[in-house]
VEXDREN-2710 file (C-alpha; in Angstrom, 1 decimal):
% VEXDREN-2710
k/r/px/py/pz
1/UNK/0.0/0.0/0.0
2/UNK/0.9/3.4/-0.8
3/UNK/2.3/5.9/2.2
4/UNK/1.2/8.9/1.2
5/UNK/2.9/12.1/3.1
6/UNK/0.3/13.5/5.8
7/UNK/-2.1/15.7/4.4
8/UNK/-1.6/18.3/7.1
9/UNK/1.7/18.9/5.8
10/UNK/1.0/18.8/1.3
11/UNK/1.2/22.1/0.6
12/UNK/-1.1/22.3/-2.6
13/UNK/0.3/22.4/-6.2
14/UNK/0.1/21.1/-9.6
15/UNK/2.3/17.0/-10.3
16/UNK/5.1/16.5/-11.8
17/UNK/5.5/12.7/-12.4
18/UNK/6.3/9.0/-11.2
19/UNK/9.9/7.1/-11.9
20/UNK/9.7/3.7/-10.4
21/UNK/10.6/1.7/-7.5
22/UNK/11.5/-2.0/-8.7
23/UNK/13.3/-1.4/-11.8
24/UNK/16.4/0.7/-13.1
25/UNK/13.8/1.5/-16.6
26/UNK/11.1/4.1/-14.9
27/UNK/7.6/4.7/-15.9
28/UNK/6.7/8.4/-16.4
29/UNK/3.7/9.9/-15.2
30/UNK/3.3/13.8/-14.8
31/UNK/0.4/16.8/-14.2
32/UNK/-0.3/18.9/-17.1
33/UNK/-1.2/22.0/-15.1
34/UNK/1.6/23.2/-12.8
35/UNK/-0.3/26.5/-11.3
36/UNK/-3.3/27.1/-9.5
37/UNK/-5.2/29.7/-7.9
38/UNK/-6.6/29.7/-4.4
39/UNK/-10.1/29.7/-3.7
40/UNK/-10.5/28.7/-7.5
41/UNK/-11.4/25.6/-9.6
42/UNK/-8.3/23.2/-11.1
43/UNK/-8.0/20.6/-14.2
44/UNK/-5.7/18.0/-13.1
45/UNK/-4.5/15.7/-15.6
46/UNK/-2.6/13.1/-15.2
47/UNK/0.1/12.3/-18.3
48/UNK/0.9/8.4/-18.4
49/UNK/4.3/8.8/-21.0
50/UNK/5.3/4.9/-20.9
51/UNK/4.9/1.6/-18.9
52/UNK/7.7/0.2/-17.1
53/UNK/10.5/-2.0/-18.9
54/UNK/8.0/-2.1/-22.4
55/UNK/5.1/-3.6/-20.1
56/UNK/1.8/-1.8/-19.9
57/UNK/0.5/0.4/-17.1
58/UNK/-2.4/-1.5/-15.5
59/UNK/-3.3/1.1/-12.6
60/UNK/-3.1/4.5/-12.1
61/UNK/-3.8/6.0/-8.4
62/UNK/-3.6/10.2/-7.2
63/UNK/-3.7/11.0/-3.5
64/UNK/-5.5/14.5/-3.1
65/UNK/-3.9/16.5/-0.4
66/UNK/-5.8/18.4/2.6
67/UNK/-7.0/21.8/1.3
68/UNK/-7.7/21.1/-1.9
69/UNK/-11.8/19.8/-2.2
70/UNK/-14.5/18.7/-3.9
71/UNK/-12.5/16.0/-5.8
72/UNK/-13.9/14.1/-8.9
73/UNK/-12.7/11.9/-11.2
74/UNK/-13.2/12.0/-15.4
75/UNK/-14.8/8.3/-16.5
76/UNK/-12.2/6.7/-18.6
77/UNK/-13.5/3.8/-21.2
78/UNK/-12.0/0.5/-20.5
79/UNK/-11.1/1.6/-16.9
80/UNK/-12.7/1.1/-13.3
81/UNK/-12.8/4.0/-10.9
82/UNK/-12.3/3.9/-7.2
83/UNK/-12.8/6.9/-4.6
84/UNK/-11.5/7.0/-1.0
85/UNK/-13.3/9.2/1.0
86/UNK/-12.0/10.8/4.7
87/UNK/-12.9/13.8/6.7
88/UNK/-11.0/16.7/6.2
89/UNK/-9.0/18.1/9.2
90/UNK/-10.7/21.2/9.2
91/UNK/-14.3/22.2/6.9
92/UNK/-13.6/24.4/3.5
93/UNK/-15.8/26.7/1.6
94/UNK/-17.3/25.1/-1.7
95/UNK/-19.4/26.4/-4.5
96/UNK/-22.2/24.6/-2.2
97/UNK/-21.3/25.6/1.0
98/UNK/-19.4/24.3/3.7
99/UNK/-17.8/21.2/3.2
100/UNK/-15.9/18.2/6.3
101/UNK/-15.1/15.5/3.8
102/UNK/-14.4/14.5/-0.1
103/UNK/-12.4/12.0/-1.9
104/UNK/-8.8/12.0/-1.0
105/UNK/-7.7/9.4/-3.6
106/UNK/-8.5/8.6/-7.3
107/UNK/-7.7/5.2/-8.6
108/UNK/-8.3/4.1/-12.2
109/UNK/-7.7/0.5/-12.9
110/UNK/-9.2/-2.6/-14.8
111/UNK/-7.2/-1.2/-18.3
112/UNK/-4.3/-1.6/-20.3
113/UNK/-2.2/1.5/-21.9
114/UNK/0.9/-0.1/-23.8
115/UNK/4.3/0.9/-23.3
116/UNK/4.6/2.6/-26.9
117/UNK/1.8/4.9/-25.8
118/UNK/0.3/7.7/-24.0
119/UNK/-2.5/8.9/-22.0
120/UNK/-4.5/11.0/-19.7
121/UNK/-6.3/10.9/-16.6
122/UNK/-8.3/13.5/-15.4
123/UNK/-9.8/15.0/-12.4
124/UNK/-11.6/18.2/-10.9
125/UNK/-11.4/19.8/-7.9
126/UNK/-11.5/23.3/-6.3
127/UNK/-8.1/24.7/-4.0
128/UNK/-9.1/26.1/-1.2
129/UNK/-8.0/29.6/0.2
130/UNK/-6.1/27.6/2.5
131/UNK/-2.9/28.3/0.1
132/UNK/-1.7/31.5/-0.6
133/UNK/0.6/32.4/-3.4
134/UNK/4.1/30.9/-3.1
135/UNK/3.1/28.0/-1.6
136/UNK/3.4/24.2/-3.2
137/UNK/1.0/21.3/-3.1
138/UNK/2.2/18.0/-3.7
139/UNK/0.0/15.3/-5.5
140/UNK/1.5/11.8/-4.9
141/UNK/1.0/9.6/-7.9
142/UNK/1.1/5.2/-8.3
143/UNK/1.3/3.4/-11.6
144/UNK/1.3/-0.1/-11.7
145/UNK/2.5/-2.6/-13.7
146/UNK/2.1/-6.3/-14.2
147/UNK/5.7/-6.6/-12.9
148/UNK/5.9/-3.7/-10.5
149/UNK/5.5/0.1/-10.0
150/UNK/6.7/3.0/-9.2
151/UNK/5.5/5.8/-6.3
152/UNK/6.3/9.2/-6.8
153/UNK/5.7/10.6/-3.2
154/UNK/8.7/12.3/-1.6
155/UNK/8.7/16.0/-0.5
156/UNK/11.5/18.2/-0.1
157/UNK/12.4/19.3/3.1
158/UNK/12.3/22.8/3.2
159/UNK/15.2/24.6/1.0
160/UNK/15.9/21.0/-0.3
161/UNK/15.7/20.8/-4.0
162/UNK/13.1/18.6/-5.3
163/UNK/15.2/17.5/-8.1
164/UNK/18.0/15.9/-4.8
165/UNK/15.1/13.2/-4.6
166/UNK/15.0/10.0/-5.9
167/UNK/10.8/10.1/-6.6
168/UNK/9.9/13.3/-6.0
169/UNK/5.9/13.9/-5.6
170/UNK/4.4/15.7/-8.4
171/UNK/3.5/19.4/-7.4
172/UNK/1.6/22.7/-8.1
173/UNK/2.3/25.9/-7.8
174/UNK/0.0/28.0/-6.3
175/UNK/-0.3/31.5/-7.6
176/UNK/-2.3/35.1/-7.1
177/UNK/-5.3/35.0/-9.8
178/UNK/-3.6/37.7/-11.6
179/UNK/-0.5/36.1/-11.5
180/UNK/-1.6/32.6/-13.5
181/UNK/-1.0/33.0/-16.8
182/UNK/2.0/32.2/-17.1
183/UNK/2.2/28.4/-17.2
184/UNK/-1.5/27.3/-16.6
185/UNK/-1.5/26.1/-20.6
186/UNK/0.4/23.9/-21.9
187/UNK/0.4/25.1/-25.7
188/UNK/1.8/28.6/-25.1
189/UNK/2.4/31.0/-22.0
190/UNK/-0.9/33.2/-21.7
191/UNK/-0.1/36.8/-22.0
192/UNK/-1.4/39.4/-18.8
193/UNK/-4.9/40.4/-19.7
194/UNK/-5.1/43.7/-22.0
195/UNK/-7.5/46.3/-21.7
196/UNK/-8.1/47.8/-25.0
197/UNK/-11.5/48.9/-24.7
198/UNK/-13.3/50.5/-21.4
199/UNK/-16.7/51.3/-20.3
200/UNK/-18.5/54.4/-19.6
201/UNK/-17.7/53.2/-16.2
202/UNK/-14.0/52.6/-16.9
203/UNK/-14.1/48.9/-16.5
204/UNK/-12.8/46.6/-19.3
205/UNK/-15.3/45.7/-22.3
206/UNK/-12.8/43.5/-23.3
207/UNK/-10.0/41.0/-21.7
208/UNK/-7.9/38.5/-23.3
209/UNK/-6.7/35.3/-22.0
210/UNK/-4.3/33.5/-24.0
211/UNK/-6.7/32.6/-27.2
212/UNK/-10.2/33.6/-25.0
213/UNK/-11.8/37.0/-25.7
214/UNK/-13.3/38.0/-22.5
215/UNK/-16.3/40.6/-23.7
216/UNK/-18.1/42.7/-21.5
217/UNK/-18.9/41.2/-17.8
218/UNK/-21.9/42.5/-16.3
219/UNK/-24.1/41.7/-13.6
220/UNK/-27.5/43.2/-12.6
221/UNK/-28.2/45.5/-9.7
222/UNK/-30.1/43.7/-6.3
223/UNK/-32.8/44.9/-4.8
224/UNK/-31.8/45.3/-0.6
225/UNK/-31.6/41.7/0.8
226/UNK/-31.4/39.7/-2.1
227/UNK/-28.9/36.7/-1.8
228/UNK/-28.6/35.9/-5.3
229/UNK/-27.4/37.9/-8.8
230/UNK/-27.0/37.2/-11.7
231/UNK/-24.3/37.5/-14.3
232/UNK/-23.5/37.9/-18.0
233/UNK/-20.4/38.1/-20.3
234/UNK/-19.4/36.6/-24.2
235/UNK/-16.6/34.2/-24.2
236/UNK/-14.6/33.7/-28.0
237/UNK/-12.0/31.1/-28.4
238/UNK/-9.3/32.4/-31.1
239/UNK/-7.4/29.5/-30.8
240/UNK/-7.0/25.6/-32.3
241/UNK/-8.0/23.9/-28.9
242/UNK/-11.2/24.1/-26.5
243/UNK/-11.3/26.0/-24.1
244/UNK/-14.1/25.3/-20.5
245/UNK/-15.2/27.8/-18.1
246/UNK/-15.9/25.8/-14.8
247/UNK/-16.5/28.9/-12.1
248/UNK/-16.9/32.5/-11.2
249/UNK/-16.6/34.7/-8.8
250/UNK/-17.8/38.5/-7.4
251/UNK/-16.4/39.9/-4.3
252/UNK/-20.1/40.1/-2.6
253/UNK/-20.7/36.3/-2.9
254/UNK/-19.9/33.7/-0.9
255/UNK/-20.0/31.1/-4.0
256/UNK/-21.0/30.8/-8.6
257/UNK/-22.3/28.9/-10.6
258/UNK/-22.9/28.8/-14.0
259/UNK/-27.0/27.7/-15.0
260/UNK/-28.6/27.4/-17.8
261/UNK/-32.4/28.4/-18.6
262/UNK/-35.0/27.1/-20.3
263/UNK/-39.1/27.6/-20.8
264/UNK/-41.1/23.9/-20.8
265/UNK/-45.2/24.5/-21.3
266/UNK/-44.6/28.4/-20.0
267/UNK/-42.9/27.2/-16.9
268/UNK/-38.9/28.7/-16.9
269/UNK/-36.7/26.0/-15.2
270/UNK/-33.0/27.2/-14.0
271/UNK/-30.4/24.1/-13.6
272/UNK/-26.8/24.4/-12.7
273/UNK/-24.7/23.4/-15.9
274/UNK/-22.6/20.1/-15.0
275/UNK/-18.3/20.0/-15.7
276/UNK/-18.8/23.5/-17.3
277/UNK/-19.3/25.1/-19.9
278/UNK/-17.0/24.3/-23.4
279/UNK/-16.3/27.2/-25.6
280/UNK/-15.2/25.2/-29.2
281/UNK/-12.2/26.8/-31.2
282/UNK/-13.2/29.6/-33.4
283/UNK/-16.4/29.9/-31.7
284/UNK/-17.9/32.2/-29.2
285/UNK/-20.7/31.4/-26.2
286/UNK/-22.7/34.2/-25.3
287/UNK/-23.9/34.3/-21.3
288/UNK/-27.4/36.5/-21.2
289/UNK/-30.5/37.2/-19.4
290/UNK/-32.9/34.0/-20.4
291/UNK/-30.6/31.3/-21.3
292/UNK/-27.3/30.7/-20.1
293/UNK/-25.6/32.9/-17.2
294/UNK/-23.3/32.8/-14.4
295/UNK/-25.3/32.7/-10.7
296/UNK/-24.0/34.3/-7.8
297/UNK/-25.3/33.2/-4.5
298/UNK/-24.6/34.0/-0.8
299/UNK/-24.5/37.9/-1.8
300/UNK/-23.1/39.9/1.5
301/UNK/-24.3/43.4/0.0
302/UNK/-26.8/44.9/-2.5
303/UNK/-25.1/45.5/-5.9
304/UNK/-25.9/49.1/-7.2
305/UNK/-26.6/50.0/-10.8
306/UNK/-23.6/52.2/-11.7
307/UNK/-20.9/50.6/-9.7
308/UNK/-17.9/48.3/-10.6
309/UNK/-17.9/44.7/-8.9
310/UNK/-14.4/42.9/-9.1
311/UNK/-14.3/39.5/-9.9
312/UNK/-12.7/36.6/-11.7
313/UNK/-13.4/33.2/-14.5
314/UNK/-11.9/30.4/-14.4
315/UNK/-11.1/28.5/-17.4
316/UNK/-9.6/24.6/-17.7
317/UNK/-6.7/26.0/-19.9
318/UNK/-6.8/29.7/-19.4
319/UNK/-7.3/29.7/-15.6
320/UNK/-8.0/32.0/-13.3
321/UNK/-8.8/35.6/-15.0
322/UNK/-9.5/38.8/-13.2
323/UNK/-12.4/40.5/-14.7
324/UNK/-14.0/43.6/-13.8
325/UNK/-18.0/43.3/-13.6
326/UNK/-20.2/46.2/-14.5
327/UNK/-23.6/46.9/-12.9
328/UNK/-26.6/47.3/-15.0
329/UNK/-30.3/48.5/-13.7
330/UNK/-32.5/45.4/-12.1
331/UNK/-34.3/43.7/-14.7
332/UNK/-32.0/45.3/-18.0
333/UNK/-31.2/42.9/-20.7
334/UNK/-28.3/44.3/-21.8
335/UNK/-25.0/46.0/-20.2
336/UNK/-25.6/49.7/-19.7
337/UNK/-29.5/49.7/-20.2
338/UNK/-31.5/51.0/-18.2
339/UNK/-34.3/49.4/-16.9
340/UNK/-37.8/47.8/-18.9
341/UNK/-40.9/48.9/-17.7
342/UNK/-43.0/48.1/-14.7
343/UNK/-45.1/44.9/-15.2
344/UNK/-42.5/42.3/-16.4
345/UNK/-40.9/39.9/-13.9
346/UNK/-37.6/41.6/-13.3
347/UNK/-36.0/38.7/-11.3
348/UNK/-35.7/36.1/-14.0
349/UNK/-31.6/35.3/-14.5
END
């Protein structure tokens, strides 16, 4: 059985790989994304390069460290999934509220990847603001072989360089939101978000994001008590590869989601969207009153038409963007409108 490190002391980043115990040939295993934001959601995937001595890998198994929650695994054809659930040593804030336990370790098993090839396996999760930036959590990693397998789980003591061990655990980065461009994709580095365009407010109408065109977030004013808000912006992918947005934040709300909305026999229904929402290459997705849009709950304060709200997106490749909300009247369909007419239901997101 696998000793993982204790969880109290993984500080939380993104994995680096898995050379093996038995044998002098290694296997290779690695995380694709090697930054992360706190309080935001991360992509892990899991890069199986080769087997061990030309045999295939069998079994592939990632220990989740303490602060980092919410933990699901992506369904892999030909493969079984396992979970291993345990309390957390202290509750976390989640998109749906407070939260004392979640998986701690992912195992796929039951298939076969040959040595001559490669493959991914994938997980979600959200870091908790238990990190700050600077900090590194570590992600332990098995893969098995018929003949044996190797356990990537050492952490460097502190000032120790990681590369002094022998099977270093794979680790993440943790960085401020503004901060994680650089990094978060593998294709290219993401260049810091541009402002070209502004607002009559003097917020950005426009941020990029590596390939993503971030276009006008807005949100629409509250009326005194209201818990919940919702939100709008247009997402375009420039680029050859897709792109997800899998959360949001405002800096009134406790938690986002992004829902979708839809009118069966006159009756409008509201369901959260499930893994995200995929923005193809070359395409663009449009959030807007009536359909889809981003759903801020737990507000702590009224949102006033006029004012700025900051906030951020977080994307699967692009990660965590700062964006800069504007405030529209209750009820308007549109940024900077004012507000329709008495007589129509003004609430609907």
């Amino acid at each position: 059985m696998f000793h993982a490190h204790p969880r109290t002391a993984l500080p939380v980043a993104t994995l680096l790989l898995v050379p093996l115990l038995a044998s002098a040939a290694s296997a290779h295993a690695l995380l694709e994304r090697k930054e992360a934001a706190p309080n935001a959601a991360y992509r892990g995937v899991v890069q199986i390069m080769h087997g061990c001595d030309g045999q295939p890998t069998t079994r592939v198994s990632v220990s989740i460290p303490e602060g980092v929650t919410g933990a699901k695994p992506m369904p892999k054809p030909g493969w079984t999934i396992a979970t291993t659930r345990s309390a957390y040593a202290k509750p976390y804030p989640s998109f749906h509220g407070t939260v004392t336990e979640g998986v701690t370790t992912i195992t796929w098993s039951g298939g076969s990847l040959p040595d001559d090839q490669v493959d991914e396996f994938t997980f979600f999760a959200r870091v908790s603001d238990a990190f700050e930036p600077g900090a590194t959590i570590y992600f332990p990693v098995e893969q098995d072989c018929p003949g044996g397998g190797t356990r990537w789980s050492e952490i460097p003591a502190q000032g120790q360089d990681a590369r002094a061990l022998k099977n270093p655990a794979p680790a993440v980065r943790i960085v401020a939101a503004k901060g994680m461009a650089p990094g978060i994709q593998t294709t290219a580095a993401t260049p810091a978000p541009a402002t070209p365009a502004k607002t009559e407010t003097g917020a950005s109408a426009e941020t990029r994001a590596g390939t993503l065109a971030i276009e006008t977030p807005w949100l629409r004013a509250t009326p005194g008590g209201a818990k919940v808000a919702g939100g709008y912006v247009t997402l375009r992918n420039t680029g050859s590869e897709p792109d997800r947005l899998t959360g949001a934040t405002i800096a009134r709300a406790g938690r986002g989601e992004i829902h979708t909305m839809s009118t069966e026999n006159g009756v409008m229904k509201m369901a959260p969207v499930e893994g995200g929402l995929t923005i193809a290459p070359g395409a663009g997705v449009a959030l807007k009153p009536g359909g889809l849009h981003l759903m801020f709950l737990d507000l702590t304060e009224a949102l006033r038409a006029g004012e700025t709200v900051s906030g951020t997106l977080t994307f699967e490749r692009a990660g965590t963007v700062p964006v800069t909300f504007t405030v529209a009247p209750i009820g308007a369909q549109a940024p900077g409108a004012t507000a329709p007419e008495s007589g129509g239901h003004q609430h609907h997101h």
